[in-house]
N, C-alpha and C positions, 0 to 999 in steps of 0.2 A: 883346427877348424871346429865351430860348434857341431853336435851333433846331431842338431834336426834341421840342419843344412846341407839341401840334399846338390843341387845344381845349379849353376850360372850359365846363361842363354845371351852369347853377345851377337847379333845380327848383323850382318853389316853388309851392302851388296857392291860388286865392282867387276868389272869387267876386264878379267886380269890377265892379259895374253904379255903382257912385257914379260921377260924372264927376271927381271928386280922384282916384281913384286910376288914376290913366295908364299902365297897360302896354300899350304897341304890339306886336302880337305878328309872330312870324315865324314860315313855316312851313316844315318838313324837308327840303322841295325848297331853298326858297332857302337856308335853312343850307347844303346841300350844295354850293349854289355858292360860296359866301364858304367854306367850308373848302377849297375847293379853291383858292381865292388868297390863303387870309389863312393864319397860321399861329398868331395870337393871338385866338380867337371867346370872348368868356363868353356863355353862352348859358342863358337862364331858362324853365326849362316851368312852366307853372302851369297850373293848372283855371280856367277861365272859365265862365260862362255869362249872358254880356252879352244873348244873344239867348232867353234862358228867362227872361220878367218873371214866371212862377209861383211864389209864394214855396217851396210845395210840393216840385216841382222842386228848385229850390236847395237848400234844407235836405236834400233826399236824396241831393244829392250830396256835402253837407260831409259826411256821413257815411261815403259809401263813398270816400270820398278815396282811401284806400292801395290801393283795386284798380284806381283809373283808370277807372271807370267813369265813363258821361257821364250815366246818369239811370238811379235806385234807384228801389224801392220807396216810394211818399210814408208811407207806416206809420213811418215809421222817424224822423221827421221831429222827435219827441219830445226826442231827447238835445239839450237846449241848450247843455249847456256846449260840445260839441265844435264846436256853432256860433259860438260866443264864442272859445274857444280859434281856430281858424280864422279869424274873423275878426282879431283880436288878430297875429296872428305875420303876415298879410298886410301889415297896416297898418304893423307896425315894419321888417318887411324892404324895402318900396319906396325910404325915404328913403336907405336902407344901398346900395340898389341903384343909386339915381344918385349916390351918389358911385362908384362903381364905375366905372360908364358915364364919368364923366369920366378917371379915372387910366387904364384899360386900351385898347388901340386900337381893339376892336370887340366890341360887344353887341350882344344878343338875345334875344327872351322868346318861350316857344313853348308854345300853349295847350295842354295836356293836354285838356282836354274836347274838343276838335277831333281831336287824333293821339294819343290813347290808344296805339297802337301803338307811336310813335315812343317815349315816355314808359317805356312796359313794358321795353322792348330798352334803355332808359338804367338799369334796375333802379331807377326809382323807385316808393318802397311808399309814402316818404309825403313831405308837403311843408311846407315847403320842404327843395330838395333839393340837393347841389351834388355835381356831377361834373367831372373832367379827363380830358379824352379824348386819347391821346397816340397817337403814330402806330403804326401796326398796329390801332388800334382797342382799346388798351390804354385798359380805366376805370377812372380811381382818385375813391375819394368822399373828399369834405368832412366832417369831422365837427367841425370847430369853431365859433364863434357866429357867426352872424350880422350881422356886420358886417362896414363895407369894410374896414379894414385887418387884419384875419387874411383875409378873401378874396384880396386882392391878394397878400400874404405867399404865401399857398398859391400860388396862379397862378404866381408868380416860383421858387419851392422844387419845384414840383411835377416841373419839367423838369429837373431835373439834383439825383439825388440826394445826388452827393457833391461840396463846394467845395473845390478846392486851396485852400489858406493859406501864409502864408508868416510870417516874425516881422515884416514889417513891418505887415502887417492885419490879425496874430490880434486885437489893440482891438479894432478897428471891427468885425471879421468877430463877436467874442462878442457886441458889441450888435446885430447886424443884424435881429434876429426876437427874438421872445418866448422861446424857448426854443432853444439852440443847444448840440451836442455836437460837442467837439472830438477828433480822433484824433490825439496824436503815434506816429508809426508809423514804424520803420524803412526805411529804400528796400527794395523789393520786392525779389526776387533770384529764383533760380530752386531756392533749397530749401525743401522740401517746408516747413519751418514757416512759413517768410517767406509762400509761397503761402496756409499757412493760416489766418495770422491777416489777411491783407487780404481774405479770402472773408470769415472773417466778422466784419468791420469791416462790408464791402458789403453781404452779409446784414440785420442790422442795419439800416443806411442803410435800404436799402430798401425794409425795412418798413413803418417808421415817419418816414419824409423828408413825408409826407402830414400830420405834424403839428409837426414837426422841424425845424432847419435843421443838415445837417451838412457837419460841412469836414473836411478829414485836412490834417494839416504833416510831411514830412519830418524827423527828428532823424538824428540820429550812427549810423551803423552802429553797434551792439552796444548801443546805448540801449536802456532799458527802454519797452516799449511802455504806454501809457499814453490814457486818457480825460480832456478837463475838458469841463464841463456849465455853462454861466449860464442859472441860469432868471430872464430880465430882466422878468418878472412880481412875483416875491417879492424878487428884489434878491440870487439866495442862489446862491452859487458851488459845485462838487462838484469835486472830483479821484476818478479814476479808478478803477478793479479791477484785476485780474490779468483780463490780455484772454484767457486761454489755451482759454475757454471762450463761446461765444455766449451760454448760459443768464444767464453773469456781465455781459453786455455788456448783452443785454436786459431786466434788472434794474434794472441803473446807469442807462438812458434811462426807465425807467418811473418811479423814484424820482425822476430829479433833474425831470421832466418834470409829476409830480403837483402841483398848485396846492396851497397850502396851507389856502388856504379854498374847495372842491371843489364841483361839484353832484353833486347824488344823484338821478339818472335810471334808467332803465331799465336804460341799458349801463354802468352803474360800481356798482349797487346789491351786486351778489356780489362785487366786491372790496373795497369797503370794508364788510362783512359778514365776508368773512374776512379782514378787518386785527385783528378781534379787538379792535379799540379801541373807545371807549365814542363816540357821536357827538352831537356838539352839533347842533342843526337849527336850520337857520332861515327860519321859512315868510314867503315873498314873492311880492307879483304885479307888482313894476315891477323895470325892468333897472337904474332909477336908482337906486333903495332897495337893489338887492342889491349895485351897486355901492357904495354908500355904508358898508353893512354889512362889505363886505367890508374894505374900508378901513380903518376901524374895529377890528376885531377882529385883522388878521393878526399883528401883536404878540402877540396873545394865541395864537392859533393856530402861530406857532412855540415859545412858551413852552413851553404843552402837548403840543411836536406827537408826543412818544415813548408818550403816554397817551391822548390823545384825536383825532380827527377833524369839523374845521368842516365843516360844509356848508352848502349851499342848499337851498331845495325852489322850486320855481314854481308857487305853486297854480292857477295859471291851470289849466297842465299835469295837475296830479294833487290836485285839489282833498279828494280824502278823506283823505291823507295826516296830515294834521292831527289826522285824528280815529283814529287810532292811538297817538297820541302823548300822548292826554288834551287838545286844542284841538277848538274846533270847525270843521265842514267849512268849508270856505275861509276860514279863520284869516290872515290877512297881518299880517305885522311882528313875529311871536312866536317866541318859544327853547322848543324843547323839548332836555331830554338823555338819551338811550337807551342803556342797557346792552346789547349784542348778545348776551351770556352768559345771562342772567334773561329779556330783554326788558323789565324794567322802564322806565319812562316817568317822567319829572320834567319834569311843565310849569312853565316860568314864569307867573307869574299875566299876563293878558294886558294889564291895565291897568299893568304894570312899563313904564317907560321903556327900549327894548333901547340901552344902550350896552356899548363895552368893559369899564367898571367894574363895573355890574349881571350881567354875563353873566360875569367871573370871580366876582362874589361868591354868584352862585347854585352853581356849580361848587363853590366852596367848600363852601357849606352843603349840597350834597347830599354830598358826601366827607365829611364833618364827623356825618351824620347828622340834621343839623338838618331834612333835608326828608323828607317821606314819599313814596313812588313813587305813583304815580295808581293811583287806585281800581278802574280800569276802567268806571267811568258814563261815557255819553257826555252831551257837552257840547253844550247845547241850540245850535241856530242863532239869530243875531240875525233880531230880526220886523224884518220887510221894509211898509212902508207902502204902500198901495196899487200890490203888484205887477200892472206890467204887462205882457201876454203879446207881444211881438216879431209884427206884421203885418206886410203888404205886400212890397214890395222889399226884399231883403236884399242892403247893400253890398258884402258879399265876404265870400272863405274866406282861409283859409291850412292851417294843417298841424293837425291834430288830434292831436299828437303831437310830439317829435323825437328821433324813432330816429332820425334823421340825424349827434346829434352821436358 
């Protein structure tokens, strides 16, 4: 582990009274000790409230989740989905987390219900949540998924933002992480331009090393400075800009960095809104299925990718979303495509089978004319068979949200 890496801060809150779900927790005193001898800690805060068997209780805390509080208002106890979302992203991040606990030298889970405080001063709003705390008391957040091998990635990247390279590693060095930019850059020297293009190279880095891995290689004095980018996600190689400018450099990392089949969250909703392309959606509530989708379509998604925008949705997450689009609320496995110019809406009918094939030939027929944009009726919800209302002990939370990524 580098050595000016001092801590990793993973947040994540749940409401954990099942006996499967096993976090042993730690508390801020004793983290203090172990960062004071360890110099590799990941460390997990979450909401517990193992010792509040009122279901009342619980439910009002899955709701004030993001201010940390340890017990709300029982009134409020009404919003189920944020208990189900909560629940939900608790249950998928534990398995995520003991693989973690075995690659890294030392973990730690620390109840937010208990140290509200300690939680607050980590800037967690909501859960799960993942921090890197670097010496000086330097926090850098997580915003990638949820799982151990982008966690781990981060932990290792987090401490040293920029990799020397050489021609014998740049192979290995472009596969080492999911997305990696390379600097060919002149030897440094002491004129004023050399100074300014490795500021901001470093700049840059910086940044964005928190979701990055970047390296710099020495070339020829008088060589032309230069970028290459592998996004080992999509399989898709970039070469570089004119470095003469930050604005160009931070461009180049955002494009070659963007997936091609994308979610559409909270935090990417206004860029891809002003990409001005038209978006395909695609409403899901399993990680399996959107992985699989994903799979499936990215062919199609770089086809298109100068006209249109794949995405995801997690209805878990934003279950009305659907019903924007001409689906009804909490729609899973369906293609809706959205004009951002009109706002027009083109659902797929939701009995279509979604593959690659189906989903250009709907694209087609709506270019073509052959389809009509939604009416704007909303789309009844399927009846539900003797629903029943959630009592008793509730198993846990998680994040009713993730502003995190």
């Amino acid at each position: 582990m580098l050595s000016n890496y001092l801590r990793l801060l993973l947040c994540a809150s749940a409401v954990a009274v099942s006996p499967s779900f096993g976090w042993a927790f730690t508390t801020p005193d004793e983290l203090e000790k172990v960062f004071a001898s360890d110099e590799s800690t990941l460390v997990a805060c979450k909401l517990s409230s193992e010792k509040k068997k009122k279901c009342q209780c619980q439910r009002a805390m899955l709701i004030n989740v993001v201010k940390l509080v340890v017990m709300a208002q029982p009134a409020i106890q009404k919003k189920r989905n944020t208990y189900k979302d909560a629940r939900s992203s608790c249950k998928s991040l534990e398995p995520e987390w003991e693989k973690v606990q075995k690659r890294h030298p030392r973990t730690a889970v620390v109840d937010c219900s208990e140290h509200p405080k300690y939680c607050y001063e980590q800037d967690v709003l909501t859960h799960p949540a993942i921090r890197a705390q670097l010496r000086g008391n330097v926090v850098r957040r997580y915003r990638g998924p949820r799982k151990a091998d982008p966690i781990i990635s981060f932990s290792k990247r987090i401490g040293e933002p920029i990799v020397p390279v050489t021609e014998q590693n740049q192979s290995t060095f472009m596969t080492s992480d999911e997305v990696v930019i390379l600097g060919l850059l002149p030897p440094l020297t002491d004129e004023p331009e050399s100074e300014l293009l490795h500021k901001r190279f470093a700049t840059v880095a910086q940044q964005y090393h928190d979701r990055y891995t970047f390296g710099v290689q020495t070339v020829a004095q008088g060589s032309r400075a230069s970028l290459k980018c592998q996004n080992n996600i999509d399989g898709l190689g970039h070469e570089g800009p004119d470095l003469n400018q930050v604005p160009a450099m931070e461009t180049f990392v955002k494009a070659c960095g963007a997936p091609l089949v994308g979610e559409l969250n909270r935090r990417t909703e206004l860029s891809l809104v002003k990409a001005s392309k038209s978006m395909v959606h695609y409403f899901t509530d399993s990680e399996e299925d959107k992985e699989a989708y994903i799979a499936s379509v990215r062919p199609l998604a770089q086809k298109y990718r100068e006209y249109l925008n794949f995405v995801t949705i997690d209805v878990n997450e934003y279950p009305e979303m659907a019903t924007t689009v001409g689906h009804r609320k909490g729609a899973s496995g369906v293609v809706a495509v959205q004009n951002p110019h009109t706002w027009q809406a083109f659902p797929l009918d939701e009995g279509v089978e979604v593959t690659a094939a189906s989903v250009e030939q709907f694209i087609m027929d709506i270019t073509q004319g052959k389809v009509a944009p939604w009416d704007g009726e909303p789309k009844a919800d399927k009846p539900v068979e003797n629903p029943v209302e959630p009592v008793g002990v509730v198993e846990e939370e998680s994040d009713g949200g993730h502003d995190e990524l």
